[in-house]
C-alpha angles and dihedrals in degrees: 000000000000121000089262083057102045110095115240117241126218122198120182107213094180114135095219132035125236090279095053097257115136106249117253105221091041111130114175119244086235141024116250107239125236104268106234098234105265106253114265118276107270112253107268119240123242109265111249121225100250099133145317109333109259089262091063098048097054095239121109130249118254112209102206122113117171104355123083103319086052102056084046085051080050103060102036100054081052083050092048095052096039074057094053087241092116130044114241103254099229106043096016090226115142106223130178117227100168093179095055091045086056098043089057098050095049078057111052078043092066092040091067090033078060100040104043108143102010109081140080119271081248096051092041098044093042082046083052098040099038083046095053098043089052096049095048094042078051094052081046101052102034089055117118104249118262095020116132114230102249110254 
């Protein structure tokens, strides 16, 4: 028998059948592996009182931290106090580092160049937000005293 001559065989390999019953003769192609229990949560820190809870402020609370949203609170609070927006935290003094600010904001721009279409609504709309309000504060700051924004 030559391979014209050989009959084509057809398998379906589908786990329901055109009504939505699991098919009685389906047998996976592998074994699902035994899933290694997730680690426990990490202990949660005590809040600190810094301002209103997030319920009384109208905002939402954003459960992340140390993933994604993490590492975006991270810069741009980099980026606020390279602005002078934000104290230092250990000497309380407000400098203006211009260059790192920028530098942070070009990052958490490529970060959402990079991740487009693969976050959260959460993690895409605090990336815009955060992005707008930084470039903005940064328009603001860089701005020569005493110039009038062009209308």
């Amino acid at each position: 028998m030559n391979e014209e001559e050989k009959p084509i065989r057809v398998v379906d390999r589908r786990m329901f059948t055109p009504e939505g019953e699991l098919r009685p003769d389906f047998e996976p192609e592998e074994a699902p592996s035994p899933r290694a229990q997730p680690p426990p949560p990490p202990p949660r820190q005590a809040p600190q009182e810094k301002g209103p809870p997030p319920e009384e402020s109208g905002a939402a609370p954003l459960e992340d931290d140390g993933g994604f949203l993490g590492v975006i609170r991270s810069l741009a609070t980099t980026a606020y106090a390279a602005l002078g927006l934000v104290p230092d935290p250990v000497t309380g003094a407000r400098r203006r580092e211009p260059a790192v600010a920028r530098q942070m904001i070009d990052w958490l721009g490529i970060l959402e160049q990079k991740t487009r279409g693969n976050l959260t609504f959460e993690e895409s709309d605090l990336l815009a937000r955060v992005l707008y309000e930084l470039r903005m504060a940064y328009v603001e700051v860089m701005r020569p005293p005493g110039r009038e924004p062009p209308r």
